[in-house]
KOLKESE-344495 format. One record per residue (C-alpha): residue in one letter; x, z negated, y. Coordinates in steps of 0.1 Angstrom, whole numbers, plus 5000, padded with zeros to 4 digits. Layout:
REM KOLKESE-344495
AXZY...
//
This chain:
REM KOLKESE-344495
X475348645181X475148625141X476348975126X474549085095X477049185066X476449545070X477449485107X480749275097X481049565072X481449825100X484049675125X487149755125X490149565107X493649635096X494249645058X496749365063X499549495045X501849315064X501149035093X502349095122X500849455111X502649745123X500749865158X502549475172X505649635162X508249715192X511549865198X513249525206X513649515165X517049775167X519249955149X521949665153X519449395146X518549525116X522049595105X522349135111X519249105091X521149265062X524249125066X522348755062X520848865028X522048664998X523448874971X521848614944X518448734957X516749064941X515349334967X512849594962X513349934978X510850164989X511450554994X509150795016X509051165012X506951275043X506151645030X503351835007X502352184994X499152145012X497351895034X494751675022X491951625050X491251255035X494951175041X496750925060X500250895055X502851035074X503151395059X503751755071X503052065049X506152295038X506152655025X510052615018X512152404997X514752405027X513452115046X513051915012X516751965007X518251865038X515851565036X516951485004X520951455019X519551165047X518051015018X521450985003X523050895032X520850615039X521250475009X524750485004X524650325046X522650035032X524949965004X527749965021X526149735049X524749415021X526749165017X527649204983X526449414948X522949344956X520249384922X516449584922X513549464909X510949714921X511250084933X508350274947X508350624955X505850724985X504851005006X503551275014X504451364977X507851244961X507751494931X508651804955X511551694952X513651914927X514851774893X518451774904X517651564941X515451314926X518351274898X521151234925X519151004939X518650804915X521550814902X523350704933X520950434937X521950314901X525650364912X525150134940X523149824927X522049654897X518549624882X516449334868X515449284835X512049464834X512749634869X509649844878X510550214891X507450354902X506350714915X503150854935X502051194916X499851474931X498951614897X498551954907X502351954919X504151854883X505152024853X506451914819X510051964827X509151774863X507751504845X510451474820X513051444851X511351164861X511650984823X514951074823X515550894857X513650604837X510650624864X508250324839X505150384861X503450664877X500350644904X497950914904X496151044930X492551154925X490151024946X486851214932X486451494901X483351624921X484152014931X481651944958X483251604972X486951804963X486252114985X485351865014X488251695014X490352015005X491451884974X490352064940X491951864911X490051934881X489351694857X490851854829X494451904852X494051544855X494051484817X496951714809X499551534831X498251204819X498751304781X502251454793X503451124810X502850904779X504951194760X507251114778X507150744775X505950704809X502850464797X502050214828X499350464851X497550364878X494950594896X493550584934X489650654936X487850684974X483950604984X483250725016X484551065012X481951355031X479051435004X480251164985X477150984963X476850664944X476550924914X479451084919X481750824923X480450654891X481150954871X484650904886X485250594875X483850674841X486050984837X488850824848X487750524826X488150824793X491850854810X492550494801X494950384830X496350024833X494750034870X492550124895X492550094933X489250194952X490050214983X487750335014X487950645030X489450535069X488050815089X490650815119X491051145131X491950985167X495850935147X495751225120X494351545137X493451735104X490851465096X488951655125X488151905095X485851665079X482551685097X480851345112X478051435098X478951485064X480451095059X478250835043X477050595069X477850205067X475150115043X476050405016X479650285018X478649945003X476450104980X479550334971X482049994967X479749764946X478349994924X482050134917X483049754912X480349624893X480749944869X484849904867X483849504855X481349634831X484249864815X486349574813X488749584841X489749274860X489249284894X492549174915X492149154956X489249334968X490249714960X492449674930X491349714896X493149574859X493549584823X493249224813X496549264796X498249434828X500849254847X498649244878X496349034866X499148814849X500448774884X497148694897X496648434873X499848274877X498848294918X502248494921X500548814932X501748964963X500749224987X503149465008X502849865020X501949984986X498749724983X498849454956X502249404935X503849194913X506849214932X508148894945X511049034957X511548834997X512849165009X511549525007X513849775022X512150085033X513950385031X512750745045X511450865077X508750595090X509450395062X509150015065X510749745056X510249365055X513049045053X512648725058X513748755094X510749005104X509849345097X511149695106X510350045107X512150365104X511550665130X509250925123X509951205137X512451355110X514851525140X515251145154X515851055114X518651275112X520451225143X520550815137X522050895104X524451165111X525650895140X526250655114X523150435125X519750325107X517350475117X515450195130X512350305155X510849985160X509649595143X509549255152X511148935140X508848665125X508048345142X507148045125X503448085136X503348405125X504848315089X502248035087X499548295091X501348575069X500548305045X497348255046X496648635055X498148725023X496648425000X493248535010X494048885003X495448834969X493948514957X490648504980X491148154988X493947935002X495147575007X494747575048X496147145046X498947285025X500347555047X499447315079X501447005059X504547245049X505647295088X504846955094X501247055112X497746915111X494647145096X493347115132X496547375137X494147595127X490647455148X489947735166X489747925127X487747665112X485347715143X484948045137X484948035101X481447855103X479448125106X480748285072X480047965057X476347945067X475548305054X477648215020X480648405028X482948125019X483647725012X485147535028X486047205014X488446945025X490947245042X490747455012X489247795022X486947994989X485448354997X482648394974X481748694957X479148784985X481748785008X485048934986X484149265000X484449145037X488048925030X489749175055X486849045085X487748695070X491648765073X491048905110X489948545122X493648405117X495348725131X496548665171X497748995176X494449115170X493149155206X496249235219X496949585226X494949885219X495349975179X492350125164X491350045126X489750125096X486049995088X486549675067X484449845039
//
């Protein structure tokens, strides 16, 4: 049976941050394993490193990251010693003075930390390894958690690019989601940042939030627009209250059904063009002049945890509680549960929950997963030819694929696969056709749009 796109809209997908994606991950990826992988790493190689601070002030309904909320700074601080003692595990686990080209803070919210954690932090990673030229150290910011002096830590600590949340400036859309960030907040952080020479922003925008209106997520983007960040990510609200039990407090009834959502994404896309941004992947948003759209130009751009990246770093090592990490042998992921955390680390261990190591199938796939993503097309013959395979490798795709090509999803000419720009918004339902895992298992998604 043909699905219309509104119904290929609606199923469920992952977001293909990774491939294998992290519900195929297992505990036959341990602690040892992992400690291998590193040891194999070539020193001549740059790594990225990505740190996860799982706590907030307050819970945000719309959220789904691994967070708790914390009335005292007590927890933060003992946190902040496993971070160090991670770190200073990993370094003294490479092979060698290894050098960093990206860092990305995450969470939960990295600026609770104090000014003198962060600092030590950074300031042992510095001890520790080298960085690029033009390194990127990046930080997620809940405006409504930093002050000047916080914000000139983070300069200090020579953090070049900050992420900030805001999702929607309507009160009415903010008290849904319990999240009141006024516009004018918004405003003084972003002037404060650039005094303080931190100039590369990015902002996150939702559709699909409860009360949420084509209106008022135009006015976002044109507020944010006034704000003048470098970019923009619009992603979709993934209403899974089945894994994070505080999205229960957003009622059913009050989420925009299928059809709004589209409305939601394409005239927030179409109005982010019109301002001039280039648009990079399907959620992701650019200054002409950024390096994101550089990257996708060149057809270096990349995609891991964070979304799209410049980074081409072959390994990201994920550092935190449920942090993950990728290498070239597979992928891994830290615990979560901060108690298990600790007690790995305090025995000397990573703290290595579960992953899986990469087959050559699944690197083949990862490939084209991640071209689609990032450049919405890619060279099936190629990717076939370079492990010494046929494009009928990939028959039981093309099959499929046929469908999408009838309705004018995508091309496909001569084993090179376009998406057009009907069907950019459903590249993650395209994506979904090459993943095995898929079936397997019982992992539940987001909707694709």
């Amino acid at each position: 049976m043909t699905l219309r796109i509104s119904d290929k809209a609606n199923l469920s997908v992952p977001r293909y941050t990774s491939y294998p994606t992290a519900p195929h991950f297992s505990g036959a990826v341990t602690a040892e394993i992992y400690k291998g992988w590193l040891q194999t790493l070539n020193p001549d190689e740059p790594l990225s490193l990505y740190l996860h601070v799982p706590f907030c002030k307050k819970m945000c309904w719309y959220c789904g990251c691994n967070t708790k909320v914390v009335a005292r700074y007590d927890p933060v601080s003992d946190y902040a010693d496993l971070l160090r003692q991670e770190i200073s595990l990993l370094s003294n686990t490479l092979p060698g003075r290894f050098r960093i080209s990206h860092i990305h803070w995450g969470g939960g919210t990295p600026t609770i930390l104090s000014g003198d954690d962060f600092t030590s932090i950074m300031s042992l990673i510095a001890r520790e390894f080298d960085y690029t030229e033009n390194a990127e150290r990046a930080i997620e910011i809940d405006p409504r958690t930093v002050d000047r002096q916080k914000i000139r830590t983070l300069a200090e600590a020579d953090i070049n690019r900050a992420s900030l949340g805001i999702q929607d400036f309507s009160p009415r859309v903010q008290q849904a989601i319990n999240r009141v960030q006024s516009y004018e907040l918004t405003e003084e952080v972003v002037h404060t940042l650039r005094q303080a020479g931190i100039e590369k922003l990015n902002f996150d925008l939702m559709y699909g939030l409860p009360t949420q209106t084509v209106e008022d997520i135009l006015r976002t983007v044109d507020l944010s627009h006034q704000l003048g960040p470098n970019r923009i990510a619009l992603f979709g609200y993934a209403h899974v209250p089945w894994m994070k039990s505080h999205m229960k407090l957003i009622k059913d009834e009050d989420l925009p059904d299928t059809e709004a959502r589209l409305q939601q994404s394409e005239w927030a896309a179409q109005r982010l063009l019109d301002l001039g941004y280039k648009q990079v992947g399907f959620d992701h948003f650019a200054s002409v002049t950024d390096d994101m759209v550089l990257a996708l130009e060149a057809g270096t751009l990349q995609r891991n945890f964070q979304g799209y990246t410049t980074d081409t770093a072959t390994t990201l090592i994920g550092i935190g509680a449920s942090s993950i990490g990728k290498s070239p042998m597979g992928y891994v992921q830290n615990s979560t549960p901060i108690h298990d955390y600790k007690a790995a680390l305090e025995h000397g261990h990573f703290p290595v929950a579960k992953g899986i190591e990469t087959t050559i199938d699944d690197d083949m796939r990862r490939q084209v997963i991640e071209r689609l993503m990032c450049d919405l097309s890619v060279d099936l013959s190629a990717i076939a030819a370079k492990y010494d395979q046929e494009l009928s490798y990939f028959s039981v795709e093309l099959e499929a694929l046929s469908e999408f090509e009838e309705e004018g999803l995508v091309i496909l000419t001569n084993g090179k696969l376009s998406i057009t720009p009907s069907g950019r918004q459903l590249v993650r339902v395209i994506c979904a056709l090459f993943d095995i895992y898929l079936d397997q298992g019982l992992a539940r998604h987001s909707k694709a749009v």
